[in-house]
N, C-alpha and C positions, 0 to 999 in steps of 0.2 A: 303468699296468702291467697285462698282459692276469693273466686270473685261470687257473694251469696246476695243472690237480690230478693230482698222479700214483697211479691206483691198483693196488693190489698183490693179486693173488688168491693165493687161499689155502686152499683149504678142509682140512678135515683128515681125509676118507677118499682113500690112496695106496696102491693093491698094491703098486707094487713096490717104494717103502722106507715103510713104516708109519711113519707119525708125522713123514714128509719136512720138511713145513715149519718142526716144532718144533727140527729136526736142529741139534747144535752143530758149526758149524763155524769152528777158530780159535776155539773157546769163546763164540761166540755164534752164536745162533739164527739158522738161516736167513731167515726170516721177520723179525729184529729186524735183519740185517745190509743188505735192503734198505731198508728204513723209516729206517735212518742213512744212505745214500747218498743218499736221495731229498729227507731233510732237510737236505744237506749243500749241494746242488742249485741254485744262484743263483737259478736263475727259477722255481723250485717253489714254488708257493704253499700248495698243503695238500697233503696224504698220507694216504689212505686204504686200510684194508687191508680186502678182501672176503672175509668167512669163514665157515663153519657152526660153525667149534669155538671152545667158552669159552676151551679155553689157547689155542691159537692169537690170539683177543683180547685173553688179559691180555699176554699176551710183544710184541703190537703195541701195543698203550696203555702201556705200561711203555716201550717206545722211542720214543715220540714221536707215533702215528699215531692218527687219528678211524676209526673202525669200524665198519662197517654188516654186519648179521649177514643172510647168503644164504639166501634159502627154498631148501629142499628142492629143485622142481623146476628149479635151473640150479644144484645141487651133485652132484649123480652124476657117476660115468665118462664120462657121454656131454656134459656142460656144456660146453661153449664160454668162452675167455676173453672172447672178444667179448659174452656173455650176461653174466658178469660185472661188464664195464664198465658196460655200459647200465645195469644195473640199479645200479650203483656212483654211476653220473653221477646218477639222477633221486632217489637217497636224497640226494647230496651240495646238491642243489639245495632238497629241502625243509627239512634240516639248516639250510641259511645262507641260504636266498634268493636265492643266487647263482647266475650260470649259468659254467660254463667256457667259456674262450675255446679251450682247447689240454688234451687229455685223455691221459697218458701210461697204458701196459702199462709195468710193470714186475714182470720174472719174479724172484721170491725163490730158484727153482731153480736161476738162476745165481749162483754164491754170491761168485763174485771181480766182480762188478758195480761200479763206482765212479761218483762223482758226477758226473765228467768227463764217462761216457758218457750219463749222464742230462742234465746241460747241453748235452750237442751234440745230442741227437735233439730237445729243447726251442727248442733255437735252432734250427735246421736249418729249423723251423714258423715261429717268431716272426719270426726276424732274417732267415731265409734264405728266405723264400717260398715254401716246400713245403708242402704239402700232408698231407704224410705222412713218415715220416722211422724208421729204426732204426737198429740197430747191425751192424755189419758186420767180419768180419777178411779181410786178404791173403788168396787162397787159390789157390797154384801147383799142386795135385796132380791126378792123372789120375783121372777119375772113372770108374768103370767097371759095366757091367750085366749081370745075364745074361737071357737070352731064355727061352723054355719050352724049348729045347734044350740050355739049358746052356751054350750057347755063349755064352763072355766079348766083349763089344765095347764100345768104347770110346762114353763119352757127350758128352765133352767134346774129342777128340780122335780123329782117324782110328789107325787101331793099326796100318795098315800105312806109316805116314808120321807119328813122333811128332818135335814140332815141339819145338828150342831151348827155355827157358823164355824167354828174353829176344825169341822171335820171337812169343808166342802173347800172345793180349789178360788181362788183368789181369782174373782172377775174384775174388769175396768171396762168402766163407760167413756166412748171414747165423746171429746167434750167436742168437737168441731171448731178448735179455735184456730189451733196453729197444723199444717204439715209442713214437713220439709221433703224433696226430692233431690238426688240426684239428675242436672239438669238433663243429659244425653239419652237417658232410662225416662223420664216423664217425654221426651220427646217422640221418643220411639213407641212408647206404651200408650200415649193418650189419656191417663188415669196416674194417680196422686196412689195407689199402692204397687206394687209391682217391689220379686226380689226378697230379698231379710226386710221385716219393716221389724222399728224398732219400737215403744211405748214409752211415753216419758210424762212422770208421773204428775200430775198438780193437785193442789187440793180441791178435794168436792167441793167448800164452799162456797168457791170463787166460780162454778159453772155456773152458767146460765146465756141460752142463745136468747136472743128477743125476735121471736117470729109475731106474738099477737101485743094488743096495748097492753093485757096486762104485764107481762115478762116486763115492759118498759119500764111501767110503773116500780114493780118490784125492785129492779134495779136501780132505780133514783134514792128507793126507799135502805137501800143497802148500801149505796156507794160511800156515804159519810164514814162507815163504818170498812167498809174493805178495803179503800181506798188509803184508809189509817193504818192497814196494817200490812201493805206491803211494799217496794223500795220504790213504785214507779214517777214517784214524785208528782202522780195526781192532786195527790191531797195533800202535799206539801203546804204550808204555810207561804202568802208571799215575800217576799224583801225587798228592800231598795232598790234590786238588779231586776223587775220585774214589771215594779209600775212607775208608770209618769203623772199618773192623775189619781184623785179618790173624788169620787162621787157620793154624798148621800143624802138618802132620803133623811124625815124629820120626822113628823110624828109614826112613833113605834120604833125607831131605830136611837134618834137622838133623847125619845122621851120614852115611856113605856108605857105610852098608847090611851094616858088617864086625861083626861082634859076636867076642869074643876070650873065651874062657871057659877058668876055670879047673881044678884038678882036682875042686873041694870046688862046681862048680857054679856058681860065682860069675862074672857078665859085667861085660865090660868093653867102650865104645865109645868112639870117639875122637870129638868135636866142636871146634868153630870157634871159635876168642876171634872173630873178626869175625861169627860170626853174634851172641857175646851182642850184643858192642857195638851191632850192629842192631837188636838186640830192646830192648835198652832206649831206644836213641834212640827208636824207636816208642812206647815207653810213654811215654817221657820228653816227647813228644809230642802226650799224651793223647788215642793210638791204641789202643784193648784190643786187647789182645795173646790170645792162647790156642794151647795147646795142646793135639793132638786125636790120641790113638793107641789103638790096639785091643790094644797091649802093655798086658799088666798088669806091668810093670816098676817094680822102685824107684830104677832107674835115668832114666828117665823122671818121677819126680816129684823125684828129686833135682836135676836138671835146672832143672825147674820153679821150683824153689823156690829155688835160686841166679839165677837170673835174675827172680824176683819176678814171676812171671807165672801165672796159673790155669793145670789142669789137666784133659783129663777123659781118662782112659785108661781102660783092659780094655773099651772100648767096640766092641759087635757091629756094632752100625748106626752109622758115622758122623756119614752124611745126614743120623739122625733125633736124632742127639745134636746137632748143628751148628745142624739146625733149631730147636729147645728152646731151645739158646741166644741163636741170635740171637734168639727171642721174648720170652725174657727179659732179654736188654740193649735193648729195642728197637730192634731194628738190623735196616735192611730187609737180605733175602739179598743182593739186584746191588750193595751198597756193601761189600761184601765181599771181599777177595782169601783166596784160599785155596791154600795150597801141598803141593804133593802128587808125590807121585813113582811111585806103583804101583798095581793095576786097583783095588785097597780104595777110591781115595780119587777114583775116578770119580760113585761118587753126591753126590758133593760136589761137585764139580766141576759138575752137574748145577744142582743150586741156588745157587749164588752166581755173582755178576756176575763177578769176576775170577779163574776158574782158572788156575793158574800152575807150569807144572809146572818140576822143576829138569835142568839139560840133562843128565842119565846116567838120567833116566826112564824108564818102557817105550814103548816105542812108540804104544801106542795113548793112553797117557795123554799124550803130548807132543802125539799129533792131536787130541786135545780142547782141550788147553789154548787160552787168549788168548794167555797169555802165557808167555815159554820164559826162563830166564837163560841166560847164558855159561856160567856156573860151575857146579860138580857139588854135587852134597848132600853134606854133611859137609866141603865145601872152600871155602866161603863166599860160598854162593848165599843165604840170608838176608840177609848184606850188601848183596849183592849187589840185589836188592829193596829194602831198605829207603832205597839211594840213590835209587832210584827217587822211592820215596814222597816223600823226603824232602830231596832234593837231594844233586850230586856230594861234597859234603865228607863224605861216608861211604864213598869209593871204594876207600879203601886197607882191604887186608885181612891184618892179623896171620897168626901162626899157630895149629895147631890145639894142642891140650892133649886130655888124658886124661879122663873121667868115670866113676865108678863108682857 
């Protein structure tokens, strides 16, 4: 079997989105979402990520990938990815003794990447006699330029004669996600085309690079959705083989965010017989459970304390509470699910593995999350999760009751 190492650049100074490759998108890292496609990969043998920055390496070592840290001079604005590689291929070589047969680019900039397009630019070399090989979409649109005049004219088509689409030859936009090379031909050549190259085809709707914040944005606001629809196990749901802990927030998650007060001051929220019964199946399960709010409510730890589960409220910093804890249960953060519904429970969502926000959450916290339920907070989206964890015979969900 030839030896296909795919590596992934990375480095961690970006003007135009700061800290690009660390980016959660779909609630994981940019940088961690290729490194799972490329090990998902059939004919990928190792996976290496080329970086100048520490987090940048532990978020790549924590998803799977070997690491060789970039001098300086092929990490500036002006570095080449092709500088990257080279320098990628001759660490990888004194690492293992090995030489590659077949050397992939993979861009973590494109963040809907799957392993499919990685096994086609990979075979495309191996199986299919190319030379060279990327990823490519359909591309029917009129390309257009302007001159020092200002004047529009067409690049791809005459503009006083534009032709059917079904009359005009079949273009593709090449997406920059993945190439692959034959190792000895990239070494020789200095450049990622060289020889037969061959095209291999993805769908348009899955491109998208992230050079400025908006592309970012765009793609947080799409990953729930693309994420569902193809085999990379991004947006997989999780299971018992995944988490060791659930974290969640209280009001808007456990409740649906109403608080009902009376004359003398006193609240009142409504919660979920199916969320307890999910909490304890969880416990019951010998999942720690916890609860994490910035209320200082007695309502909140009456809660708690009917469903037999820890506490920690009137908490300022979340993150740094969430963090403490899990260092005190020894419990790594990425084994972690954490449920949250509003911007507070984003630095959380930060440090653990499985952010999960519930479906009437804000927006921006739905773009972070991995993972999204059906159901709304306080209407028995904790259930609703906990089938996850723990299998369909928690599907059904009671109704809700009163708490005070």
């Amino acid at each position: 079997m030839p030896t296909v190492l795919a590596v992934i650049p990375a480095r961690g100074g970006s003007k135009g989105v700061p800290g690009k490759n660390l980016a959660p998108v779909g609630g994981v890292p940019l940088v961690a979402r290729a490194v799972r496609a490329c090990r998902d990969a059939r004919l990928v043998t190792d996976v290496l990520v080329s970086t100048d920055d520490p987090s940048i390496a532990q978020a790549a070592r924590s998803a799977g990938a070997e690491v060789v840290l970039r001098p300086a001079d092929i990490a500036g604005d002006t570095a080449t990815s092709e500088a990257a590689v080279l320098h990628a291929m001759d660490a990888y070589e004194a690492m293992s003794g090995n030489k590659a047969d077949v050397v992939l680019l993979v861009q973590c900039t494109s963040p809907f990447i799957t392993h499919e397009d990685i096994e086609g630019v990979a075979a495309a070399v191996i199986e299919g006699g190319a030379d060279t090989a990327h990823t490519v979409a359909p591309f029917h649109g009129f390309v257009w330029r302007e001159d020092t005049t200002t004047d529009g004219h067409g690049v791809n088509h005459d503009k006083a004669t534009r032709p059917r689409r079904q009359d005009r030859p079949q273009e593709f936009l090449e997406t920059g996600a993945a190439y692959a090379m034959r190792a000895d031909g990239f070494r020789s050549r200095g450049h990622r085309f060289f020889g037969r190259t061959a095209l291999v085809r993805t769908d348009l709707a899955r491109v998208l690079e992230i050079d400025e914040p908006d592309d970012l944005a765009r793609a947080r606001a799409l990953a729930p959705l693309v994420d569902a629809g193809t085999s990379s196990g991004l947006a997989a749901l999780p299971t018992r083989e995944d988490i060791d802990a659930v974290v969640i927030d209280f009001d808007g998650t456990q409740t649906d965010d109403t608080v009902l007060v009376d004359s003398e001051g006193h609240e009142t929220v409504a919660v979920h017989r199916g969320d307890g019964l999910g909490i304890a199946a969880l416990r019951d399960a010998g999942l720690p459970v916890l609860i994490l709010s910035t209320e200082t409510n007695p309502v909140v730890a009456a809660r708690a304390r009917k469903l037999r589960v820890p506490v920690l409220h009137g908490i300022d910093r979340k993150d740094l509470a969430l963090k403490q804890w899990c260092e005190e249960q020894d419990i790594d953060p990425q084994r972690v699910l954490y449920v949250g519904n509003d911007v507070n429970d984003l630095g959380c969502f930060e440090l653990v593995g499985w952010p999960t926000a519930v479906a009437n959450a804000h927006d921006i916290v739905k773009g972070l999350a991995r993972s999204i339920t059906a159901t709304s907070g306080g209407h028995g989206a904790i259930r609703e999760i906990a089938a996850w964890i723990l299998g369909p015979s928690l599907s059904r969900t009671p109704r809700r009751d009163l708490s005070q």
